[in-house]
C-alpha positions in Angstrom: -12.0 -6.0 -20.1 -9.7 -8.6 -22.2 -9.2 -11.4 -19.5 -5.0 -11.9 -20.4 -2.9 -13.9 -17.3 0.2 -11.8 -18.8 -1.5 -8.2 -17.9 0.3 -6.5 -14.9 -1.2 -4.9 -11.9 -1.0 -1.3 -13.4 -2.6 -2.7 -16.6 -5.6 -4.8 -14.9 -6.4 -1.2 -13.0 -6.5 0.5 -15.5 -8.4 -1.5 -18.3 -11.0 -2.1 -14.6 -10.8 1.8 -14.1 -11.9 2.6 -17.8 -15.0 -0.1 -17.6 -16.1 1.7 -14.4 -16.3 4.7 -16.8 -18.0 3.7 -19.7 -20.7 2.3 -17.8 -21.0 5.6 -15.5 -21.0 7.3 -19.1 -23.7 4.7 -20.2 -25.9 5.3 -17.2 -25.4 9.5 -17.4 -24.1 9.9 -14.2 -21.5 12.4 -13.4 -18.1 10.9 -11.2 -19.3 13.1 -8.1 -23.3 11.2 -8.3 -21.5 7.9 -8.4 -19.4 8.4 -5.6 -22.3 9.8 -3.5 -24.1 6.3 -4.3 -21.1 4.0 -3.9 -20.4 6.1 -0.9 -16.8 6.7 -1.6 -14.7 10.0 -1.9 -14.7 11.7 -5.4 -10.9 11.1 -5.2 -11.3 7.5 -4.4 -13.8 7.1 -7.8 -11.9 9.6 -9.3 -8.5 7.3 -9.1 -10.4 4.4 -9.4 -11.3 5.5 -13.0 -7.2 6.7 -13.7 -6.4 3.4 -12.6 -4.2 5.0 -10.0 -4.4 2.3 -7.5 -7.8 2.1 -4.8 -9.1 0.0 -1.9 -11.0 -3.2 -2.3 -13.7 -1.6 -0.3 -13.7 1.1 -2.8 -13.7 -1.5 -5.7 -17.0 -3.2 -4.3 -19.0 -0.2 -3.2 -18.5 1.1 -6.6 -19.2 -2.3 -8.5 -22.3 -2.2 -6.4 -23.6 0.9 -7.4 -23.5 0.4 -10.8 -25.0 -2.8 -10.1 -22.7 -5.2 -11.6 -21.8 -7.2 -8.3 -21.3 -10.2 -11.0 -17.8 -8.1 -11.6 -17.0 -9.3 -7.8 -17.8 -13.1 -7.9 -15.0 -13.9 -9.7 -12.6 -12.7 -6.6 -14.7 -15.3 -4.5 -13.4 -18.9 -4.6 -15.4 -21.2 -6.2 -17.4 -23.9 -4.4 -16.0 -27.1 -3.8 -18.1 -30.3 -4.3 -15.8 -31.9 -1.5 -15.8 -31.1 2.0 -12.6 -32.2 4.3 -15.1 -31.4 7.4 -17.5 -33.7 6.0 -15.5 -36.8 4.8 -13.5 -36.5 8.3 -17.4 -36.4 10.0 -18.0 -39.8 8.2 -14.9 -41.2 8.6 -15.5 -40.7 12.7 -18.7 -41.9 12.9 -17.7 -44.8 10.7 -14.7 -45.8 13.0 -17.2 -46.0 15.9 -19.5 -47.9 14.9 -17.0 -50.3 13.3 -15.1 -50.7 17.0 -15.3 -53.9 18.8 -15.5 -53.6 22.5 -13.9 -56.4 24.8 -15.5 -56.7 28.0 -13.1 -56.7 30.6 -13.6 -60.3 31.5 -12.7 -62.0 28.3 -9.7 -63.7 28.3 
């Protein structure tokens, strides 16, 4: 699959669709055996392959069965190195322990 920004929605399905089926043509297995071990419809693979439009859940099952889960981590954001949780965590703690406490009988 060419990886172009420019490509529209109909265009990304289908170039996805046609990968699906070379590699179910690669591995031998007919569109009803890959839907039986995706565990999808055969209409669902069947316009999955076309290009016709199909779940996301349809879209992973499949991309697991043919084993190539790698086709699914680009969807997943990538990791940050920076945590807002974290740095607010520290910057807590580091306000308390910074505090000066007046005793009520200071003047």
């Amino acid at each position: 699959m060419k990886n172009q920004p420019t490509n529209t929605v109909e265009e990304w399905e289908e170039q996805f669709g046609a990968a699906v089926r070379r590699l179910r043509h690669a591995r031998r297995l007919t569109q009803a055996e890959l839907a039986q071990r995706a565990n999808v419809s055969l209409s669902a693979l069947k316009n999955l392959e076309r290009g016709r439009g199909s779940s996301l859940s349809s879209v992973v099952r499949v991309a697991r069965a043919l084993g190539r889960t790698e086709w699914l981590d680009s969807f997943a954001p990538a990791e940050s190195a920076f945590s807002p949780m974290e740095m607010l965590r520290k910057n807590v703690a580091s306000s308390r322990s910074r505090r000066i406490r007046h005793s009520a009988t200071q003047p």
